[in-house]
TITOR-637856 format. One line per field, with one value per residue (C-alpha): x, y, z. Coordinates in steps of 0.1 Angstrom, whole numbers. Layout:
<pts>
px = (X;...);
py = (Y;...);
pz = (Z;...);
</pts>
This chain:
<pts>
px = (994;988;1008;1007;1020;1042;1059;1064;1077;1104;1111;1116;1140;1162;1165;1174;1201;1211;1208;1196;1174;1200;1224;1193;1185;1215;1222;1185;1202;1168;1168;1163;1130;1119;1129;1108;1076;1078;1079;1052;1033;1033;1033;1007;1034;1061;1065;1064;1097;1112;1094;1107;1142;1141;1127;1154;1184;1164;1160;1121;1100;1075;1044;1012;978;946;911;880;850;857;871;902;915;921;885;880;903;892;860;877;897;869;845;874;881;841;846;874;855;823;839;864;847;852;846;869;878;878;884;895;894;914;933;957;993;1020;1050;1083;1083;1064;1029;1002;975;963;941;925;935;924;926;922;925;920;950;971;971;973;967;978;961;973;945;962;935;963;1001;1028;1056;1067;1098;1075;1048;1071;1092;1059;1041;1070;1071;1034;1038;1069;1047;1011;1015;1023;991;971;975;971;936;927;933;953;982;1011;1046;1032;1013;1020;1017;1012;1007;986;983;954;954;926;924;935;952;976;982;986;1013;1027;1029;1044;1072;1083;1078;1107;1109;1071;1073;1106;1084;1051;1056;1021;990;951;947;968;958;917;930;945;924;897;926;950;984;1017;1031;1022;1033;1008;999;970;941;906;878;868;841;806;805;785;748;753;740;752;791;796;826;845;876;908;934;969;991;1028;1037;1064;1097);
py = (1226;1237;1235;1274;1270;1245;1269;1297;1274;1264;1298;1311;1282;1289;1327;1318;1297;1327;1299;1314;1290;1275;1266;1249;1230;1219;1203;1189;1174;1192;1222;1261;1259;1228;1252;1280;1255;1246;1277;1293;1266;1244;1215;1195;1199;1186;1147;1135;1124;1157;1173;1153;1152;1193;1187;1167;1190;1218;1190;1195;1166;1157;1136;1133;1141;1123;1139;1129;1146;1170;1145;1133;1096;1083;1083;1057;1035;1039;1026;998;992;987;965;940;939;931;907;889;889;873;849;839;831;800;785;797;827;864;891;930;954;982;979;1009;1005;1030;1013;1026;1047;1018;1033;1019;996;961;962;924;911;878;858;816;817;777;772;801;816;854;860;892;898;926;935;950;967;970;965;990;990;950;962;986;956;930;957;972;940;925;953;944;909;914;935;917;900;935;952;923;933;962;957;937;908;881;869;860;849;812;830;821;848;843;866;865;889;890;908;917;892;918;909;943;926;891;904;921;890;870;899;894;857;850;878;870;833;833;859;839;806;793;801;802;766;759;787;772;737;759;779;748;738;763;747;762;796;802;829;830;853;848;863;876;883;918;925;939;979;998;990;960;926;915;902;869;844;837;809;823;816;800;828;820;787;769;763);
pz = (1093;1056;1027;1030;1065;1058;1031;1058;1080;1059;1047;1082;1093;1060;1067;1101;1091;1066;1038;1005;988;966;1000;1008;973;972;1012;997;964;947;927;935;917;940;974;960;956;991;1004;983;996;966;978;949;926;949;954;991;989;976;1002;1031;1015;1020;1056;1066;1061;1079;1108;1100;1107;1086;1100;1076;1089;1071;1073;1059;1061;1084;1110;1119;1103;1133;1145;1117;1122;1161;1147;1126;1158;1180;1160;1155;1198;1198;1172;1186;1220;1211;1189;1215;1245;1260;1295;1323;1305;1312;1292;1297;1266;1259;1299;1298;1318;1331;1346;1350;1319;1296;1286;1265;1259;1258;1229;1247;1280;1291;1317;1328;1366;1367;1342;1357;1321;1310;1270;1258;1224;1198;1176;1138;1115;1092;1094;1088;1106;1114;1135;1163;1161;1172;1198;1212;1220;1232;1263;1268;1271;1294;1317;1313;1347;1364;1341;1352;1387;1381;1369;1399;1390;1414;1394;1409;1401;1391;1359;1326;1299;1260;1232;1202;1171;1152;1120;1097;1069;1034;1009;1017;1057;1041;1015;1045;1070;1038;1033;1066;1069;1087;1113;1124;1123;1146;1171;1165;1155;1160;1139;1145;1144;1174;1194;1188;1202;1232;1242;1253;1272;1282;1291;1288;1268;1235;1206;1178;1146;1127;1107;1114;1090;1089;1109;1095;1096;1118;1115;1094;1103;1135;1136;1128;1139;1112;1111;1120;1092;1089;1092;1087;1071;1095;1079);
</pts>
């Protein structure tokens, strides 16, 4: 949608309210002038925040959509995405394991991906790995990994793979080393290390020899871009302190 669009939009959900644009500025806590912006189509004049402010007491919603050159964001970050799951892979393989990228799940209303899902038939192990290019929203992280960790052993069937009731699951989140995702981790030390409590070193030790549940957070190096020199393993980092 366009700022243009946008404009109209609001326009034509005010006159169907039979608000003039000051009943609207002023629901908004913005001025008249502000209103009029907007619906011109004004929006480069108009902070985000002033915007979403006169969304909200229309019952607008207001999602942002990036683009650069031409494409969508998202295909980026796809691309970011994806040379991080190859990165994790090849640096992560270790005798007796298996692993399933991007394994897609629908059960009983739960939908979604496993960005890594691997498997130590020996040791009666599943890892569920969340792979985080960058970290936004701690709370949906913690909630949406949760639900695919509680249905790994259900996904892993799924997938063909013979689990059965004996099968212990863990979780690991690995975050792209920055020093935005590190100041992020560090803001919400707490939360994370009471949902995570281990970091990369233990996880190392344990994947050699797999042996009970674990719950771990830590850091990758970014990997090379596209058409670089080949991806190297890089140490994982500490990730949370414990208390």
């Amino acid at each position: 949608m366009t700022d243009l669009q946008f404009g109209a939009l609001v326009r034509a959900i005010r006159i169907r309210l039979r608000w003039r644009q000051s009943d609207l500025a002023e629901r908004a806590g913005v001025s008249q002038t502000i209103v009029s912006r907007i619906e011109r189509g004004d929006l480069g004049t108009v902070p985000l925040a002033t915007v979403r402010r006169v969304a909200v007491a229309l019952e607008i919603q207001v999602d942002l959509v990036g683009r650069w050159r031409g494409a969508d964001a998202h295909r980026l970050l796809s691309a970011r995405h994806s040379a991080l799951g190859e990165s994790v892979i090849r640096g992560l393989t270790r005798p007796g394991w298996i692993f399933a990228p991007e394994v897609s799940f629908s059960i009983f209303g739960d939908r979604g991906v496993v960005d890594i899902l691997a498997w130590h038939r020996d040791a009666g192990i599943l890892l569920v790995i969340e792979l985080k290019t960058q970290i936004v929203d701690i709370n949906e992280l913690v909630g949406t990994f949760d639900r695919k960790v509680r249905n790994a052993a259900q996904i892993a069937r799924d997938h063909g793979w013979a689990v059965d009731e004996r099968t212990v699951v863990s979780a690991w989140v690995i975050v792209v080393d920055s020093r935005t995702n590190r100041r992020r981790v560090h803001d919400h030390a707490a939360m994370l290390r009471a949902a995570y409590p281990l970091d990369g070193r233990h996880v190392r030790t344990w994947l050699k020899k797999p042996r009970g549940s674990i719950r771990c957070l830590s850091f990758w190096a970014p990997p090379q871009r596209a058409g670089g020199a080949a991806v190297k393993r890089v140490r994982v980092r500490q990730a949370v302190r414990a208390g």
